[in-house]
C-alpha positions, -999 to 999 in steps of 0.1 A, spaced: -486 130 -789 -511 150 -807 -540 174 -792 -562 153 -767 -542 122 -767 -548 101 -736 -523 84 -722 -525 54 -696 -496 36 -678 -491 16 -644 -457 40 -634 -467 72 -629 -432 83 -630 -434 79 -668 -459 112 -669 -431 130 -649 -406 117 -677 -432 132 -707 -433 165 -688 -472 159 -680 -479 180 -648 -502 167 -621 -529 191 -631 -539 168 -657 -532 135 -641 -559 111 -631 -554 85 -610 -581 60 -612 -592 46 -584 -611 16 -566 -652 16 -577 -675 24 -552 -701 -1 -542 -729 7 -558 -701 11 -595 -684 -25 -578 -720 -43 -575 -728 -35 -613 -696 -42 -630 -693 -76 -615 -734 -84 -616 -727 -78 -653 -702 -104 -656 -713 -127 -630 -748 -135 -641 -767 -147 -670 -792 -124 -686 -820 -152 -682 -805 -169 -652 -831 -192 -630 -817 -198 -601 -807 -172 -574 -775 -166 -556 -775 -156 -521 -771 -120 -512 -737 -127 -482 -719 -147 -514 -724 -120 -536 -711 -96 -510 -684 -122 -503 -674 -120 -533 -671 -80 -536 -653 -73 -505 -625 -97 -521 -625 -76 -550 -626 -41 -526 -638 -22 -561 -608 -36 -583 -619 -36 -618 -600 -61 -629 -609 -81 -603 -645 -77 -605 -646 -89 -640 -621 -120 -633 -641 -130 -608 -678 -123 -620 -665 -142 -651 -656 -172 -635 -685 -175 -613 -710 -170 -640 -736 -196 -639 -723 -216 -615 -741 -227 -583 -742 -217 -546 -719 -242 -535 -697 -236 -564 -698 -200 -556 -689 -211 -516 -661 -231 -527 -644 -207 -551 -645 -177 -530 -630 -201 -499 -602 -209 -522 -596 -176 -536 -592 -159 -496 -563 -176 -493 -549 -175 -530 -557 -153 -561 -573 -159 -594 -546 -165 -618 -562 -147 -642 -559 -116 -614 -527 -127 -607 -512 -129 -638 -522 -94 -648 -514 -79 -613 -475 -92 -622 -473 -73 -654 -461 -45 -625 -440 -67 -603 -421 -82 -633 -409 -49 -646 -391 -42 -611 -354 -43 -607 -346 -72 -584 -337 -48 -554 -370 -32 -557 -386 -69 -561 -369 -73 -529 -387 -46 -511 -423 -54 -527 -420 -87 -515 -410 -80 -479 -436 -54 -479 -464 -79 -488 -456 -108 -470 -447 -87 -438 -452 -48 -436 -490 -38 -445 -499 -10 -421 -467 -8 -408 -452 28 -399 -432 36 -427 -400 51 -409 -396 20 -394 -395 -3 -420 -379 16 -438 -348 11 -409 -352 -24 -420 -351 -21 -451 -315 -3 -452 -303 -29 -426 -308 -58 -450 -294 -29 -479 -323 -25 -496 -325 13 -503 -357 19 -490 -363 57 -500 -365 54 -541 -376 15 -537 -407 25 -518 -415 59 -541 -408 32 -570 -436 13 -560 -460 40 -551 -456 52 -588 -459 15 -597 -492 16 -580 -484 -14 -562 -482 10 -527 -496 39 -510 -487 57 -478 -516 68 -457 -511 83 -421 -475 77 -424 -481 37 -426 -474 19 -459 -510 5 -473 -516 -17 -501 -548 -35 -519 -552 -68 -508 -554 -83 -544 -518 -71 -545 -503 -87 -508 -518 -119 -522 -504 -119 -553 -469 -109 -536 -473 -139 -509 -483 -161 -541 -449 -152 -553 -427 -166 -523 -453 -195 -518 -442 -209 -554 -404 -204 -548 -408 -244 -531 -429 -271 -516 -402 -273 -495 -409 -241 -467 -373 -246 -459 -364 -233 -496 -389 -207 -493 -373 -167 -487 -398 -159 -467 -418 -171 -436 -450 -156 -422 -469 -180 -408 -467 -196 -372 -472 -228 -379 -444 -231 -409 -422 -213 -390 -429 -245 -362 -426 -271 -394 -391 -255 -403 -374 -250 -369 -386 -286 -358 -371 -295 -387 -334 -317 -399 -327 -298 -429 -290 -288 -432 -294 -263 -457 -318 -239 -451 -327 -205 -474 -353 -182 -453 -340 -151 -448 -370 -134 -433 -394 -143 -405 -418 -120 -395 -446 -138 -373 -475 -118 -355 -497 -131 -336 -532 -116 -318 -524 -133 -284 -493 -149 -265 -485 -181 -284 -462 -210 -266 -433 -216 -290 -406 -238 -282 -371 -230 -298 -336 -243 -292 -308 -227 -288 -292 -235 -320 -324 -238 -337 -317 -207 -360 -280 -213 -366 -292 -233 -396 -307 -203 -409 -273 -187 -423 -288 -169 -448 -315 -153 -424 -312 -113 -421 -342 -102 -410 -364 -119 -376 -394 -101 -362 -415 -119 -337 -444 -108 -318 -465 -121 -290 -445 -157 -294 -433 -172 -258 -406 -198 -262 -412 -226 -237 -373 -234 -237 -358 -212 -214 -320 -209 -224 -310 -180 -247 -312 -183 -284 -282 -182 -305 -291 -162 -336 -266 -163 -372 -241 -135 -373 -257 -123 -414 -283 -111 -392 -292 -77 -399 -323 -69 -376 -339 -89 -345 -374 -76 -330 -389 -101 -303 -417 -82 -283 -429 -91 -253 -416 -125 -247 -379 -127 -247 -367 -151 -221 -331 -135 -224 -311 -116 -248 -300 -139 -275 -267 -146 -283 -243 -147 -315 -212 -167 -327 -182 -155 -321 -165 -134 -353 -178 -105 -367 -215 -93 -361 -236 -74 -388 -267 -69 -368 -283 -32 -371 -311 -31 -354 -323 -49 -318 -353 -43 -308 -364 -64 -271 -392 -45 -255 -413 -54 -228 -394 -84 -210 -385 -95 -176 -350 -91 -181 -331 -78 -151 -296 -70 -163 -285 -67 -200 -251 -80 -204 -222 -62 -219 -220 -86 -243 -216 -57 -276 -185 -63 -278 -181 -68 -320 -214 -54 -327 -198 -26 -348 -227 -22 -375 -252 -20 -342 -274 9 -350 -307 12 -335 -315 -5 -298 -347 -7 -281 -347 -20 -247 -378 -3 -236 -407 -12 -203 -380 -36 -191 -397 -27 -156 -371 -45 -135 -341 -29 -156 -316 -16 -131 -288 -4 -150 -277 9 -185 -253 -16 -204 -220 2 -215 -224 9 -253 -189 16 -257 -186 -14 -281 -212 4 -303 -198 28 -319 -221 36 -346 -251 35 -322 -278 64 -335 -311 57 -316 -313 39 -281 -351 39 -268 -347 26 -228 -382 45 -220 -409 33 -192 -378 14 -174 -388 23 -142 -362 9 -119 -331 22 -139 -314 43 -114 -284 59 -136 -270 57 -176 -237 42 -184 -214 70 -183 -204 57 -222 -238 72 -233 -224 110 -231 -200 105 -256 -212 87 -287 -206 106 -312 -228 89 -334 -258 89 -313 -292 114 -325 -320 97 -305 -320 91 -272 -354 84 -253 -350 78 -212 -385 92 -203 -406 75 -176 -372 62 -160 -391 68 -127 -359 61 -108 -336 77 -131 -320 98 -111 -281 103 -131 -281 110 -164 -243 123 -174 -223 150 -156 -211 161 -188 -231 160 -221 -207 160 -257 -225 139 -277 -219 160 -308 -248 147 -334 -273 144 -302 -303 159 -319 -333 146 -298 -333 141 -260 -359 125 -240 -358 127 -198 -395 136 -193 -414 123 -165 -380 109 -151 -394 122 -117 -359 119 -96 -339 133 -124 -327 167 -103 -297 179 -122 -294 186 -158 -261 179 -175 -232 207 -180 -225 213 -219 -186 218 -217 -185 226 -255 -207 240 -286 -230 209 -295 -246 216 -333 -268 186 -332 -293 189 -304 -324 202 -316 -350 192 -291 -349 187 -252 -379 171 -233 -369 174 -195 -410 183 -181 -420 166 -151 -388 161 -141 -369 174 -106 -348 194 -120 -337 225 -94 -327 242 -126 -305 248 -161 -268 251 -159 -256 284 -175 -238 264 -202 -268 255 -222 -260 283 -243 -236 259 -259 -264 241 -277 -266 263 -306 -289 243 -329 -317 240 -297 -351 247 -310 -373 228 -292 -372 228 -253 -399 215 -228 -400 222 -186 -432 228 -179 -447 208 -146 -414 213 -131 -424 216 -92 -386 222 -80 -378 243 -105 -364 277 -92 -344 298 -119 -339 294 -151 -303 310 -159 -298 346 -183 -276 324 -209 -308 311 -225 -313 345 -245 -278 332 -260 -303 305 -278 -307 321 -314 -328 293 -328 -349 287 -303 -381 285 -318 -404 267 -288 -402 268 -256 -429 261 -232 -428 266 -197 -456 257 -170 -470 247 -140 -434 252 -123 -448 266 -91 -410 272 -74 -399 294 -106 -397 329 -85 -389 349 -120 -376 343 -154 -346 357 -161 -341 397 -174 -332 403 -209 -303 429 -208 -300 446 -243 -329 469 -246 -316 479 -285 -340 451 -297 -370 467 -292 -391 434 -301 -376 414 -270 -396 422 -238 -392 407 -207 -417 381 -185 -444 392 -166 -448 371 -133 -477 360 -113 -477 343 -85 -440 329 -92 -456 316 -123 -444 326 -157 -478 334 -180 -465 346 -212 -430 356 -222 -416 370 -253 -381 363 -256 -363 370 -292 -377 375 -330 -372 337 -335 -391 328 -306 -422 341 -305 -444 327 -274 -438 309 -245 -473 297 -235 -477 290 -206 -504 285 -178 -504 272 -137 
């Protein structure tokens, strides 16, 4: 490239590859309104045109575009001296589809993707717009897709952005991606993808024997009546992935789902926890929240690949199912179940488990006698308001790194919490029966944060012994509550207020 060459491209991580630095990158983006109105006034109408078009079509037709050059000029084009209820028609039409001359030049991207990638653009459009991207990225690797380089893929592609931590996308480009799947078949049945509520209905209601979805994802604004079968999805055999949202079956027995599935969401409407044939599971993620469900079964038996569970504001929850069965279980949310009285003892020993979130258990009142979950590394059992007694830590523990345990009824902290060495985050403040907090906790070198407040019982705060570190000072006390406290070099304040 010689001296003030210019170089354009759709994958940005081709300018990486030429050893172009950001400095001198330009990323063009959408046109403003008053740049959006011009461009496409320019193609849309005549210099000596007679007749005028009214001013809601016009901006009809711009939000479509949301400042897309290309768009603007495909579509100005194509409207250009044609009528009101020409221009009425079109833009109707084109809500639910795209131009092909939009679409065709909006592939040029997709087409140059390897077919794993495709796989990920495609979910993303049809299902994921504005979703948080950690957790689709969990579903992504369930249905191995590899999620981290296929999403930074299509970012430098263009065809993606991440704002606020939710993936984001122009809506040019999700209608192009839904175009995709929508020409796969006439036949929904032999489409990969379902999104809609009523083709979902059309498909389940259906006789087919062969069947290819293998991904629902159906959201819907308000409680919809649904009525499925029990064997209504066995049919699906090829379906990993099954998200629904505010959709009420009417039929009332339990669901049997295909054992290829790889992640099951239903939200808010779950009559009971479905069930699976018998043989090997592959499911990774469940995810039932919000449901009238009384007892969960221990029915994990063969649900090796079992990852992520969510069985959260099951209000009339009264027990923990044993995991045991789920060996390679790393995040169980069970928060807002407020009539849980105790955890399965099973809990305090998965070795595989990092995330577990019990807060607002009101009645939660047992948690483990002994904690040795070794790759723990977050632990939630705030506002668990009859949890009294925190568990002893026979061994080290490396993997917790943050313990939430304020507005609990905790009494106080064994002297064994000096065994989690990785601890960095620890929160009991509003603690009203708290009444010591024991000497071992100088033993926590990386404790970073730790607040501690409103605990009106705490009488004093333990004294720091060795006096050769002249940067450790003890608390000062007032009123049996602990005001500011500077513990180690690490840990530099303990705020706290009544």
């Amino acid at each position: 490239m010689g001296v003030g060459s210019i170089v354009t491209t759709r994958d940005s991580h081709l300018l990486t590859y030429l050893g172009i630095d950001q400095y001198h990158v330009y990323e063009i983006r959408e046109l403003d309104d008053s740049e959006a109105r011009e461009l496409f006034s320019k193609h849309a109408f005549l210099t000596h045109q007679n007749f005028k078009i009214r001013t809601d079509l016009v901006d009809s037709a711009l939000n479509h575009a949301k400042g897309l050059p290309l768009a603007l000029e495909v579509l100005g084009s194509f409207l250009r001296g044609r009528r009101e209820y020409e221009w009425k028609s079109a833009l109707d039409e084109i809500s639910t589809a795209p131009k092909k001359g939009i679409n065709d030049v909006l592939k040029i991207s997709y087409g140059g993707l390897e077919p794993k990638v495709k796989e990920i653009f495609l979910h993303i459009t049809c299902f994921f717009k504005g979703w948080d991207t950690e957790y689709v990225k969990k579903v992504l690797y369930s249905c191995d897709l590899k999620a981290v380089i296929g999403l930074q893929i299509l970012m430098e592609r263009s065809l993606i952005r991440i704002e606020s931590k939710n993936i984001q996308l122009h809506d040019l480009i999700q209608l192009m991606g839904m175009d995709i799947v929508n020409q796969e078949s006439d036949d929904l049945g032999k489409r990969s993808r379902l999104w809609l509520y009523d083709d979902v209905v059309d498909v389940l209601s259906s006789d087919m024997e062969y069947c290819v979805v293998k991904a629902i994802v159906v959201e819907l604004l308000e409680p919809t009546e649904i009525c499925i079968g029990p064997d209504d999805f066995t049919k699906m055999r090829r379906l990993r992935l099954l998200i629904l949202r505010n959709v009420h079956n009417s039929f009332q027995d339990p669901i049997c789902l295909p054992n290829e599935l790889r992640w099951f969401r239903w939200d808010g409407c779950a009559p009971q926890i479905p069930k699976f044939s018998s043989g090997r599971k592959k499911l990774v993620g469940l995810d039932i929240s919000n449901c009238g469900i009384t007892v969960v079964p221990n029915q994990f038996k063969g649900f090796q690949n079992l990852k992520y569970m969510n069985f959260s504001y099951y209000d009339s929850l009264v027990r923990m199912p044993d995991l045991s069965f789920t060996p390679n279980l790393e995040e169980l949310y069970m928060h807002n179940c407020k009539s849980m009285v105790e955890a399965h003892e099973s809990i305090a020993y998965h070795d595989k488990l990092q995330v577990l979130d019990l807060r607002e258990c009101l009645e939660l009142s047992v948690f483990a006698n002994e904690l040795k979950s070794k790759n723990l590394r977050r632990l939630h059992l705030e506002k668990c308001t009859k949890f009294e007694r925190f568990s002893d830590i026979p061994h080290k523990l490396k993997g917790l790194e943050e313990l939430y345990l304020q507005t609990t009824a905790i009494k106080g902290l064994p002297t064994s919490i000096e065994n989690l060495i990785s601890l960095n985050q620890m929160y009991i403040y509003n603690c009203k029966n708290l009444e010591h907090v024991p000497s071992s906790i100088y033993k926590l070198q990386n404790l970073t944060h730790l607040e501690v407040s409103s605990c009106t019982n705490l009488i004093g705060f333990p004294k720091y012994e060795d006096s050769v570190d002249l940067c450790m000072k003890t608390g000062y006390i007032c009123r049996g509550t602990i005001l500011l406290v500077f513990l180690h070099p690490s840990l530099s304040v303990i705020i706290c207020a009544t």
